[in-house]
C-alpha positions in Angstrom: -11.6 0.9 -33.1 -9.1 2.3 -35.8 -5.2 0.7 -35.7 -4.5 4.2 -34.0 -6.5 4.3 -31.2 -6.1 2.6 -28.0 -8.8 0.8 -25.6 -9.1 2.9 -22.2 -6.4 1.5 -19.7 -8.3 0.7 -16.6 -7.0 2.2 -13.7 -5.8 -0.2 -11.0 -6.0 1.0 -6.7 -3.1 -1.3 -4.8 -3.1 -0.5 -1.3 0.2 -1.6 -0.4 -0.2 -2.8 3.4 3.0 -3.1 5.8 2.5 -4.0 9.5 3.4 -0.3 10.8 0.5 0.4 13.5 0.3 4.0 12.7 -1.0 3.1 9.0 -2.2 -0.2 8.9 -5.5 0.3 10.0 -5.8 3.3 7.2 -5.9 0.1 4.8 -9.2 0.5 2.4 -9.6 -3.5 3.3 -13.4 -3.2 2.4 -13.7 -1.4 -0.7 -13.4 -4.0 -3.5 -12.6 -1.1 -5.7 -9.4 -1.6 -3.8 -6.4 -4.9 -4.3 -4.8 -5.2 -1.0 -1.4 -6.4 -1.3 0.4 -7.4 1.8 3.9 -8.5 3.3 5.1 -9.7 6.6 4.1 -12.7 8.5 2.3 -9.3 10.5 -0.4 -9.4 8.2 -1.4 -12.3 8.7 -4.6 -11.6 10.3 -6.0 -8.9 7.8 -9.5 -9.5 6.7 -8.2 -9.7 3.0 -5.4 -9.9 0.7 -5.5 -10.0 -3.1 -1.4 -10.6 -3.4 1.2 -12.0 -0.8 4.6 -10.9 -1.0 7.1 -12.0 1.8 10.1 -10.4 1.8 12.2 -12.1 4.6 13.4 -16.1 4.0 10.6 -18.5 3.5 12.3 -20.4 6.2 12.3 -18.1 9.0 8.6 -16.9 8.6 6.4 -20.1 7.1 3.6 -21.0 9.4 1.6 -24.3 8.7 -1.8 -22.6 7.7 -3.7 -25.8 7.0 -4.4 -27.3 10.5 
């Protein structure tokens, strides 16, 4: 590859997963082709999540998820 040319940018799919019930379930949860980023302690339950962002106070929404 010559200092002008660039290497192919892979593209990335995010699905971007709230808790609304009239979307959730449209979630591609099992294509890996797919990340699956979620929010909410809604989502709690999904069958996968490749990045967890919560949004709302760590203190009003941590649940104890080692016992």
């Amino acid at each position: 590859m010559s200092e002008t040319e660039t290497a192919p940018v892979k593209e990335r799919k995010i699905a971007i997963v709230g808790t609304a019930p009239s979307s959730r379930s449209l979630a591609p949860l099992h294509d890996p082709s797919w990340e699956i980023w979620a929010c909410s302690p809604g989502n709690q339950t999904l069958q996968r999540v490749d990045r967890w962002y919560e949004i709302h106070a760590l203190e009003a929404t941590w649940v104890d998820c080692s016992t």
